[in-house]
SEFITI-397876 format. One record per residue (C-alpha): residue number from 0; residue in three letters; chain; x, y negated, z negated. Coordinates in nm, 4 decimals, decimal comma. Example, Ala and Ser with C-alpha at 12.3 -4.5 7.8 and 13.67 -1.06 7.14 Angstrom:
// residues 2
0  Ala  A  1,2300  0,4500  -0,7800
1  Ser  A  1,3670  0,1060  -0,7140
This chain:
// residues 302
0  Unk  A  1,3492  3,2491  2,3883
1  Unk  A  1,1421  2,9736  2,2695
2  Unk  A  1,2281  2,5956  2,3202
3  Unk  A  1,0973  2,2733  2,1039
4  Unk  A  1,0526  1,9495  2,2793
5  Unk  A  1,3057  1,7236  1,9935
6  Unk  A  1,1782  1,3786  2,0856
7  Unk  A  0,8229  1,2702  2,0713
8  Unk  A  0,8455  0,9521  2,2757
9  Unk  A  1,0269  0,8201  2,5266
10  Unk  A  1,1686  0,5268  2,6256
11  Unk  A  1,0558  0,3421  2,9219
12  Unk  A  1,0816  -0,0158  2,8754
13  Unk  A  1,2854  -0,2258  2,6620
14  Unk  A  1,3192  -0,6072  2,6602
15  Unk  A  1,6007  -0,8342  2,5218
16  Unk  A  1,9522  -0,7599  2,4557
17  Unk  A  2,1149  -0,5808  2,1371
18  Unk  A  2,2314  -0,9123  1,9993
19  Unk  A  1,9308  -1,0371  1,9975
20  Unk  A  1,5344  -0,9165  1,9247
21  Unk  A  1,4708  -0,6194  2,1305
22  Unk  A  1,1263  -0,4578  2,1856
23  Unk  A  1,0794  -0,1147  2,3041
24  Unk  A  0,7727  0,0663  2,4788
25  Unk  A  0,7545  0,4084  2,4351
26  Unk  A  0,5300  0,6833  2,6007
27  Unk  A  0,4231  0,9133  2,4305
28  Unk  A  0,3394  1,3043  2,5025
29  Unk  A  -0,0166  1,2135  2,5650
30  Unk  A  0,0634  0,9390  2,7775
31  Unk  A  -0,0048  0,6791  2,5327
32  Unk  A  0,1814  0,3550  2,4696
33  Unk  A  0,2905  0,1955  2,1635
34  Unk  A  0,5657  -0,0383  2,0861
35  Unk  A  0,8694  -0,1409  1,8403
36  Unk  A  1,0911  -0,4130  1,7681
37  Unk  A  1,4168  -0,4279  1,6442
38  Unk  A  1,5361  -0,7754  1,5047
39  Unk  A  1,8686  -0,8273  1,3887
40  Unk  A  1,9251  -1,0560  1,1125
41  Unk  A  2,2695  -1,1773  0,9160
42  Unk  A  2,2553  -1,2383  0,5344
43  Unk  A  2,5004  -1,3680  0,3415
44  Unk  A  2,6674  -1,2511  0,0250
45  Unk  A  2,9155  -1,4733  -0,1597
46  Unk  A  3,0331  -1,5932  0,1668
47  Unk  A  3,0204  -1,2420  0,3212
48  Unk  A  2,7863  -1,1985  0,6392
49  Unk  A  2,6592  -0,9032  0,6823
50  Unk  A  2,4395  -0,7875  0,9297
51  Unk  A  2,1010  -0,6490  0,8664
52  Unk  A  1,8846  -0,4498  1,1558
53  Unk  A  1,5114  -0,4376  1,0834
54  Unk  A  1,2786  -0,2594  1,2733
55  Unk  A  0,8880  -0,3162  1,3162
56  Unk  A  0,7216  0,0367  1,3256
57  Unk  A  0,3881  0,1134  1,4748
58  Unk  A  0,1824  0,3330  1,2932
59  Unk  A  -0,1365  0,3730  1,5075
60  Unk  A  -0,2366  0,3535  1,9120
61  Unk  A  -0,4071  0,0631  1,9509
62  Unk  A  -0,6359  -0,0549  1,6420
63  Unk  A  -1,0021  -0,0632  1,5256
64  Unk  A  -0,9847  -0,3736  1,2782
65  Unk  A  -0,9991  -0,6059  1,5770
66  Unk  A  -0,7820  -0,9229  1,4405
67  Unk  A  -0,8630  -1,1909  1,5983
68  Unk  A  -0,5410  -1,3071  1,6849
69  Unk  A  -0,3829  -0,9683  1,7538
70  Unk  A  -0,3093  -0,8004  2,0884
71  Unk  A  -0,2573  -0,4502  1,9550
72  Unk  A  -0,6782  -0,4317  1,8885
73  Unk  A  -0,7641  -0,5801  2,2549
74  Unk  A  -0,8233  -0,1886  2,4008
75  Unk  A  -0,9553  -0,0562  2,0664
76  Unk  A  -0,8033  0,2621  1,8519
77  Unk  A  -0,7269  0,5355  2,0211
78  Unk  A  -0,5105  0,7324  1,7716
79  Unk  A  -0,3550  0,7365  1,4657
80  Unk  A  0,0137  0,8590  1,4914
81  Unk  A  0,1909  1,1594  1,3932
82  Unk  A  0,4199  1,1707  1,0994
83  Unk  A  0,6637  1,2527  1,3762
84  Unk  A  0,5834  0,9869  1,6281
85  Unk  A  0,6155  0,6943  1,3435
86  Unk  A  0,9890  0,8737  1,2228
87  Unk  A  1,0400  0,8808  1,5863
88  Unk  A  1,0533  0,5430  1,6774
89  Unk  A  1,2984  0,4691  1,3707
90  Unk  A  1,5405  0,7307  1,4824
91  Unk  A  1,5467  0,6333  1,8643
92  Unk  A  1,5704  0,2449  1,7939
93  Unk  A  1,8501  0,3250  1,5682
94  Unk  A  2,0683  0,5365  1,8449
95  Unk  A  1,9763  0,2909  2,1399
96  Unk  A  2,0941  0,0325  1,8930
97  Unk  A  2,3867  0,1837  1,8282
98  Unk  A  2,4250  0,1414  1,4848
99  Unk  A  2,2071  0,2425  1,1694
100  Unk  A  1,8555  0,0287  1,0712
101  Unk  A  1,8748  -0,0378  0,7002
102  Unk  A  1,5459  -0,2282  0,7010
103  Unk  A  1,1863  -0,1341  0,8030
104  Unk  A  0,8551  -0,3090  0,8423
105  Unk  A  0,5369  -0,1502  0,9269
106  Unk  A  0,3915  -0,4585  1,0998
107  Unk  A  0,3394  -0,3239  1,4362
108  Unk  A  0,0686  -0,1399  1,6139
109  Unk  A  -0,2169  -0,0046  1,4037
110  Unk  A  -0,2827  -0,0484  1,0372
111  Unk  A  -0,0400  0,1218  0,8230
112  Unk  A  -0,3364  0,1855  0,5291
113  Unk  A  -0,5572  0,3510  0,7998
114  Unk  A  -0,3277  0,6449  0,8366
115  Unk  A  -0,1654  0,6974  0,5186
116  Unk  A  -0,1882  1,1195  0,5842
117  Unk  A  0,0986  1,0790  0,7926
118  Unk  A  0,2064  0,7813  0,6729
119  Unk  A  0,3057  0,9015  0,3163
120  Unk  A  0,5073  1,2124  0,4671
121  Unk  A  0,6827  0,9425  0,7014
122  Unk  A  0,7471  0,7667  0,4028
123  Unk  A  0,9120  1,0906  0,1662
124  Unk  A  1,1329  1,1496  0,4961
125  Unk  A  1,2277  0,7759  0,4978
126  Unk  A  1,3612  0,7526  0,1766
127  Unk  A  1,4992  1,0910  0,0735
128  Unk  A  1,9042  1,1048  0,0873
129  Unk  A  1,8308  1,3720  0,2935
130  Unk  A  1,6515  1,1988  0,5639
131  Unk  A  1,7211  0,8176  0,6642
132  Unk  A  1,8388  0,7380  0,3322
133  Unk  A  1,6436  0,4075  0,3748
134  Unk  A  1,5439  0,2153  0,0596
135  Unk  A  1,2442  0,1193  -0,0883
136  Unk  A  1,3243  -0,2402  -0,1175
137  Unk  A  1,4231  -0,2495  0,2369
138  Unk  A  1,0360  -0,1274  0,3362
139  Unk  A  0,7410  -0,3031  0,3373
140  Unk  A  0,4032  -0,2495  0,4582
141  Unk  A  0,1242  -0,4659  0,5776
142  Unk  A  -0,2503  -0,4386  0,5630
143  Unk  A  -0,5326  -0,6660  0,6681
144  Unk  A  -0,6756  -0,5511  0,3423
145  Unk  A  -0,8129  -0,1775  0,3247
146  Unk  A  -0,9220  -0,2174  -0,0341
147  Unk  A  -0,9414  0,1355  -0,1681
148  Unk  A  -0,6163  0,1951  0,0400
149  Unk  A  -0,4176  -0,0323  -0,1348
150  Unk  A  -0,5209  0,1145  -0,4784
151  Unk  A  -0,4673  0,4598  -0,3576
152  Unk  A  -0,1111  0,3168  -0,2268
153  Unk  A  -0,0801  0,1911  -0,5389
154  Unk  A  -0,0125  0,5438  -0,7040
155  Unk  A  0,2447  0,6063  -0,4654
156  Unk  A  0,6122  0,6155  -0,6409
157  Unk  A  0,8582  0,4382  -0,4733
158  Unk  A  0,8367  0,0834  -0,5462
159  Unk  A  0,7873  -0,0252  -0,1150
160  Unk  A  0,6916  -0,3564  -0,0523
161  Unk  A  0,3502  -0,4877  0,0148
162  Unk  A  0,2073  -0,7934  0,2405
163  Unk  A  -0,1345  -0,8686  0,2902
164  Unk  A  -0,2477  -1,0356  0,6056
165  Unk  A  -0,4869  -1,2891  0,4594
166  Unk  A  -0,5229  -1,5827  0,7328
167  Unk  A  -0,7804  -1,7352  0,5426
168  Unk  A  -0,8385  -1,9271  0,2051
169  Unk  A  -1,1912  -1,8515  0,1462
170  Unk  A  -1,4818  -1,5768  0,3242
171  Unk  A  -1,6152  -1,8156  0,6023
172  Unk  A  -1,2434  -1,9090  0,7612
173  Unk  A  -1,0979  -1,5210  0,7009
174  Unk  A  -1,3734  -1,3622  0,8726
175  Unk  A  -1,3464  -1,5965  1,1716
176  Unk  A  -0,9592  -1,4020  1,2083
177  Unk  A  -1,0365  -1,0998  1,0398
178  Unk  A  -1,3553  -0,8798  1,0833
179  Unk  A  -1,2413  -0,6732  0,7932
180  Unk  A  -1,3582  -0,9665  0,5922
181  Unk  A  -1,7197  -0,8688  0,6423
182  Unk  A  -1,6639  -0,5238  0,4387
183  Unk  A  -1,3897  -0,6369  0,1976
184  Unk  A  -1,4417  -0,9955  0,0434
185  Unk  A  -1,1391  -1,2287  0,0107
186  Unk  A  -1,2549  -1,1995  -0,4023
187  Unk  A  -1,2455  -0,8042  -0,3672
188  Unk  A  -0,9431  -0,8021  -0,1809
189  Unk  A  -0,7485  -1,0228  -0,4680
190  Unk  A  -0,8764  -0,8066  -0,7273
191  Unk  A  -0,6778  -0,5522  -0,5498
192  Unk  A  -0,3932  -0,7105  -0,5049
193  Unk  A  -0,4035  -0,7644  -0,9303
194  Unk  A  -0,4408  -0,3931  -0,9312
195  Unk  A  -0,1679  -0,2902  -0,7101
196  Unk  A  0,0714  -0,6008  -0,8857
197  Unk  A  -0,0251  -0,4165  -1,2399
198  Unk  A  0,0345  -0,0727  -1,1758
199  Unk  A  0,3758  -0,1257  -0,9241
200  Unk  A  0,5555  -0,4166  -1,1692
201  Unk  A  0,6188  -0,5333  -0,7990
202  Unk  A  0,5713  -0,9110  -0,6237
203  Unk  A  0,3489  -0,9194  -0,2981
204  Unk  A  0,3179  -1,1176  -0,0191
205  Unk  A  0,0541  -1,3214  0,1492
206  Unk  A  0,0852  -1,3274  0,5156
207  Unk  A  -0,0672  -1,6761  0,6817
208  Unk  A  -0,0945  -1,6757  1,0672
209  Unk  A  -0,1477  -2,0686  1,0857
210  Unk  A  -0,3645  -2,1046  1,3969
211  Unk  A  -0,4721  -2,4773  1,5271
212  Unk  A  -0,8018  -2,5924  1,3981
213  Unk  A  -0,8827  -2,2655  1,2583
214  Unk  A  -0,7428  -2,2341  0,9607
215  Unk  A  -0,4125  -2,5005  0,9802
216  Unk  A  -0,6483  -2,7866  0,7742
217  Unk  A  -0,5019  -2,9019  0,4142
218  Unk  A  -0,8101  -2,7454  0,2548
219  Unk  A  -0,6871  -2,3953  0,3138
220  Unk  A  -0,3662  -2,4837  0,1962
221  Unk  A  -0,4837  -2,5675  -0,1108
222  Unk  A  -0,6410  -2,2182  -0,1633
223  Unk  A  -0,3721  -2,0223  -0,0147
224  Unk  A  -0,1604  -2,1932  -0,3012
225  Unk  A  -0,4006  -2,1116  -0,5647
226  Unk  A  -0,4337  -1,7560  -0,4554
227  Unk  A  -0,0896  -1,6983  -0,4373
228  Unk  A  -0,0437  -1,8633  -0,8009
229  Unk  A  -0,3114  -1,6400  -0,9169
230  Unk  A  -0,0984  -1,3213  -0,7836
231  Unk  A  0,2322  -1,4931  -0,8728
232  Unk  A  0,2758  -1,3702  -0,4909
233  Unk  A  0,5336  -1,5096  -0,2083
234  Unk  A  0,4024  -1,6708  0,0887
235  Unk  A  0,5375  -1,6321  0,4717
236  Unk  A  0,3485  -1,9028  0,6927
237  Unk  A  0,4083  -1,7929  1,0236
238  Unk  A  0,3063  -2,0624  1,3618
239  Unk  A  0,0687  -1,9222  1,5967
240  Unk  A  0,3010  -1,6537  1,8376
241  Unk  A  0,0469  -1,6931  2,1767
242  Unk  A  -0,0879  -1,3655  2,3231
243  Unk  A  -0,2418  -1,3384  2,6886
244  Unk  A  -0,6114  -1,3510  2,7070
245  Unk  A  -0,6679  -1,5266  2,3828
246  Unk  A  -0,7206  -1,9218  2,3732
247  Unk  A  -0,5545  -1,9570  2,0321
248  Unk  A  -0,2684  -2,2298  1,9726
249  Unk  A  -0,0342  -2,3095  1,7271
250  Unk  A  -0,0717  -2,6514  1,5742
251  Unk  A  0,1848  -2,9236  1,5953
252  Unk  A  0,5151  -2,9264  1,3886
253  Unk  A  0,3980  -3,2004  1,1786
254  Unk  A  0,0466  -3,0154  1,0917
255  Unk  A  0,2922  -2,7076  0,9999
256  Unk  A  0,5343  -2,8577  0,7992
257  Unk  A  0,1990  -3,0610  0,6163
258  Unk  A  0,0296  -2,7283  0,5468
259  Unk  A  0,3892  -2,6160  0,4138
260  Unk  A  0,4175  -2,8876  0,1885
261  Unk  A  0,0258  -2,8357  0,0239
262  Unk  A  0,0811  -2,4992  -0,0598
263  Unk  A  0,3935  -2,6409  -0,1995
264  Unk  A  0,2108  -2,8412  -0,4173
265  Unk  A  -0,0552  -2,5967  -0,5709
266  Unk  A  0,2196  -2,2832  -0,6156
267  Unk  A  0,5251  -2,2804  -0,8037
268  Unk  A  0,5972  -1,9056  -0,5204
269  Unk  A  0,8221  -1,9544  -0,2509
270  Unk  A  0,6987  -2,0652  0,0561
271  Unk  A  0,8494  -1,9469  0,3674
272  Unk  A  0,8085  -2,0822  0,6869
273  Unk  A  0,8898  -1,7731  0,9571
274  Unk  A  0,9491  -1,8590  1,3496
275  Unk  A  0,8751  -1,5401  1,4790
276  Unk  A  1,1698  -1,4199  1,7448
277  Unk  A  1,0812  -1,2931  2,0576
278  Unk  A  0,8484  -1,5502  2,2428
279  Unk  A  1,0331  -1,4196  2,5395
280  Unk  A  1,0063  -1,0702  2,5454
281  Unk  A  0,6145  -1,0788  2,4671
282  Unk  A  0,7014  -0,9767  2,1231
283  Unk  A  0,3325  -1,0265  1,9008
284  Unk  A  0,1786  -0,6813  1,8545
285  Unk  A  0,0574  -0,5279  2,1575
286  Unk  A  0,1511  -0,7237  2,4848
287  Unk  A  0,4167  -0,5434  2,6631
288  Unk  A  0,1321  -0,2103  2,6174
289  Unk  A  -0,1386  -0,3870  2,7948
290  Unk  A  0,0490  -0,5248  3,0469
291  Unk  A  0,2246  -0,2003  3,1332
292  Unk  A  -0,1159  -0,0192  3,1056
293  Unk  A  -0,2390  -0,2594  3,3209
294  Unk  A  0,0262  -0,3178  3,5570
295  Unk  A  -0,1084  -0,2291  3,9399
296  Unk  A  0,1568  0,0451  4,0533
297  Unk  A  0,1720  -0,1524  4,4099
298  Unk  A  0,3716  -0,4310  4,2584
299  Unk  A  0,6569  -0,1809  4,2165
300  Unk  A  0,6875  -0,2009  4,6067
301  Unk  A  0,6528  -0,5329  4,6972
């Protein structure tokens, strides 16, 4: 008789509580660590709440784009994930939540565009009535900007959601946060963004990481509103989240809520301002893995 192991991860850590954000570590087969997190969320409908469970999916262990301000690129790549292992952690958040995840962003480990072989299939599983029946409106990818990834993306079907992680108004500021600058231009990586918005019919995102005296000043502001004019995109700012062994800070409220109100100013988009949940559970890309991989097995017994 032959026998199939079911479940390609397993659960070995989980932080918060199921009313609130939750973030899971999972081991995989070969030992490996990545992590999820569930976030609950109620919208309301014509005075109807309803509650809506999204879940951030990794789609790679470790990275090799080395964001500045990420903790998921600290230890480098080490693998891309199996079509299995991404589906994986969408069906085993959903039963240790208890109830089904109607929403899905692929914002955690890894970047999503890197490993769009087993991405894609992920992807056909994800949406087919016959799998998790999840839809495309309710997914959304993010990419630090893989330019001929998001034009081959762009030829997928489904109409998913796309965010780019831009961080930076112009080349000298971006490249400070993101290395991938240095091979794809923040020009090059617009004039994707024009392509993808023309071939999908679909509205984008810009995805600003305001970090103090990096890239919080009024001047980038002013191009982050002219850029996302340009793309007739939406904006999320989202306030430093701090991750151990980096030196980065958020600015102050009133620098925030300053930069808000420039980009105000030069684009007619909407401008959201996103407190990330989960300062308490270590919940920025990455953390809980390198502190479990680095945990020293003697504090167990002490």
């Amino acid at each position: 008789m032959e026998h199939y192991d079911l479940l390609p991860m397993t659960q070995i850590q989980v932080q918060g509580s199921k009313d609130t954000t939750q973030k899971f570590l999972w081991n995989l087969r070969d030992q490996q660590l990545i992590e999820s997190v569930l976030i609950p969320a109620s919208q309301g409908t014509k005075g109807v709440r309803a509650s809506r469970l999204t879940l951030c999916v990794s789609t790679q262990v470790g990275c090799a784009l080395g964001c500045k301000f990420c903790a998921s690129g600290l230890d480098g790549l080490k693998r891309n994930l199996s079509t299995g292992e991404i589906l994986g952690q969408i069906i085993l958040a959903g039963k240790q939540a208890g109830k089904r995840i109607d929403n899905l962003v692929f914002m955690g480990m890894g970047e999503p565009l890197a490993n769009l072989p087993a991405l894609l299939p992920a992807l056909d599983i994800i949406l087919s009535p016959k799998g998790l029946g999840i839809g495309a409106r309710h997914i959304t990818l993010s990419t630090s900007g893989l330019v001929p990834k998001i034009l081959e993306l762009s030829k997928y079907p489904a109409q998913i959601r796309l965010a780019i992680s831009l961080h930076g108004g112009d080349n000298d500021t971006r490249r400070k946060i993101m290395p991938i600058n240095d091979r794809y231009s923040v020009e090059e990586l617009l004039i994707a963004c024009e392509q993808f918005i023309e071939e999908r019919k679909k509205m984008i995102t810009l995805e600003y990481i305001l970090i103090k005296g990096i890239n919080d000043d009024l001047k980038q502001a002013e191009l982050l509103g002219k850029h996302a004019k340009r793309l007739n995109a939406k904006i999320n700012l989202i306030p430093y989240n701090s991750v151990d062994g980096l030196e980065w800070e958020r600015p102050s409220k009133d620098q925030i809520i300053a930069f808000k109100q420039k980009v105000e100013m030069e684009s007619p988009s909407r401008v959201t301002l996103r407190m990330e949940k989960g300062h308490d559970i270590d919940a920025a890309c990455g953390q809980l893995r390198l502190r479990e991989k680095n945990r020293n097995p003697k504090d167990d017994f002490e």
